[in-house]
N, C-alpha and C positions, 0 to 999 in steps of 0.2 A: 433486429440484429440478435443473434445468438450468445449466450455468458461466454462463452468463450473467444469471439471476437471484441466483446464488450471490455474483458477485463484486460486483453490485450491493449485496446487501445487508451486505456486506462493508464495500463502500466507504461507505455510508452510515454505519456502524457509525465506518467511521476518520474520516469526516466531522467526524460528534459529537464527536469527541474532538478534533481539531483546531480546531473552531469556537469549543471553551472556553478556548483558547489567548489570554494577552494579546497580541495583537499586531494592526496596524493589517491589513485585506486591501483589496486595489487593486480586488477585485469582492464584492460580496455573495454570502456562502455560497448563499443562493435563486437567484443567477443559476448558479453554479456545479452545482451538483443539477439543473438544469432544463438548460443548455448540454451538460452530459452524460451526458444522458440523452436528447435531441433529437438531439444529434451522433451517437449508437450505432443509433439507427433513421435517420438517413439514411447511415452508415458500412452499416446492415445493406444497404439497396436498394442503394449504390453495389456493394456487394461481390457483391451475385447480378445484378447486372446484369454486370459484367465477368467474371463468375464464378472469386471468391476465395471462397475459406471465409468465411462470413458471421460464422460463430459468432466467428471469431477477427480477426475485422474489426469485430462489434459490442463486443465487450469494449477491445479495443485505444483504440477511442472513448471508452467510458465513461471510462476512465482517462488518457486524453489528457492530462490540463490535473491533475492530484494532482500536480503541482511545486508549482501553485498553491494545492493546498491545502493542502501541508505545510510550504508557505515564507508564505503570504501575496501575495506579489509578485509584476509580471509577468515580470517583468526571470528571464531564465535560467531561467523555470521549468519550459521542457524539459528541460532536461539534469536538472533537480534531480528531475524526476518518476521517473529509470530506476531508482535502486536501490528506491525507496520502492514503483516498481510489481511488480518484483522479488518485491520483501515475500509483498507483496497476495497474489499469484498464486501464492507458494511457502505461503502460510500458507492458501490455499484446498485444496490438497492434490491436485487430480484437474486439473493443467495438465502437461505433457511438460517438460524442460529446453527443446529447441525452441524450442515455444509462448512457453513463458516469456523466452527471449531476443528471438522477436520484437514482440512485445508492446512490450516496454519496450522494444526498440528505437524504436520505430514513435513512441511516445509521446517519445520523448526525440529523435527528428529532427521532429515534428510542427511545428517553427515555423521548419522553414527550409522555405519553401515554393520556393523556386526550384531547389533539387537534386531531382533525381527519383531515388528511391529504390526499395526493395523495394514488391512490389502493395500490402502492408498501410499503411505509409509513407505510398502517397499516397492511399489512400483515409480516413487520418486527416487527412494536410492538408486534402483536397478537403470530407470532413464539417462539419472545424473553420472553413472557409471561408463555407458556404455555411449554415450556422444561424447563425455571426454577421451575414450577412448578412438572416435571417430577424426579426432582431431587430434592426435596423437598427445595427449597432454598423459605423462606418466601415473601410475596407478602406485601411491609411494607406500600405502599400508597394506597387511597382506589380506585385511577383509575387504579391502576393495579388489583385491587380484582375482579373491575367491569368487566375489560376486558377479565378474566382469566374466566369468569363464562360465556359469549358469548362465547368464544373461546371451551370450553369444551363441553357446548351444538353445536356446529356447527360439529366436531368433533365426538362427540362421544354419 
């Protein structure tokens, strides 16, 4: 099985177990499965199109937004996703130290979209952007407007 099917099914795995959790979430667990999982195939095309390692561009996506799903909340859920993706990817056993710091970096600067970071960095922001834009969820700050409007000419 390939890292990227593995950490999928990983995540799905911590999914479960966090969806049993009392506590209220700001999105529905189906939006979040579905947002991250659309985000990592367009993270994959962004990344061979600029040509980043895809593999570690599509993973980076999947686990983008796990602040959210191990907190509930939208509020800080970047920052809160780094050690928890950390985890992920140390408990999947076949990722580098590397890998694994960029990763959860990537995910833990993924909502500041106005700093320009490392390739993987923005190719999380730019995915995170443009599937919420696929799904009509509104774009409230104007660096996300900016980035959505790069992302769509690159694309499309």
């Amino acid at each position: 099985m390939n890292r990227v099917m593995k950490v999928e099914g990983l995540l799905l795995e911590k999914i479960r177990y966090y969806d049993d959790k009392e506590f209220e979430r700001e999105y529905p667990i189906d939006f979040e499965i579905v947002h991250m999982s659309s985000s990592a195939a367009i993270g994959r095309i962004l990344a061979k199109k600029r040509g980043v390692n895809s593999e570690i561009a599509s993973i980076a996506c999947i686990l983008h937004d796990y602040g959210r799903i191990v907190t509930g909340l939208q509020e800080n859920h970047a920052s809160a996703a780094y050690e928890p993706v950390k985890s992920i990817l140390e408990e999947c056993g076949n990722f580098t130290e590397e890998e694994i710091e960029t990763i959860a970096t990537a995910a833990k600067n993924h909502s500041s979209k106005n700093i320009i970071g490392e390739p993987i960095d923005e190719i999380v922001k730019d995915a995170d952007v443009f599937d919420c834009w696929q799904y009509d969820i509104p774009m409230k700050r104007p660096e996300q407007k900016i980035r959505l409007e790069k992302v769509i000419k690159e694309l499309i």
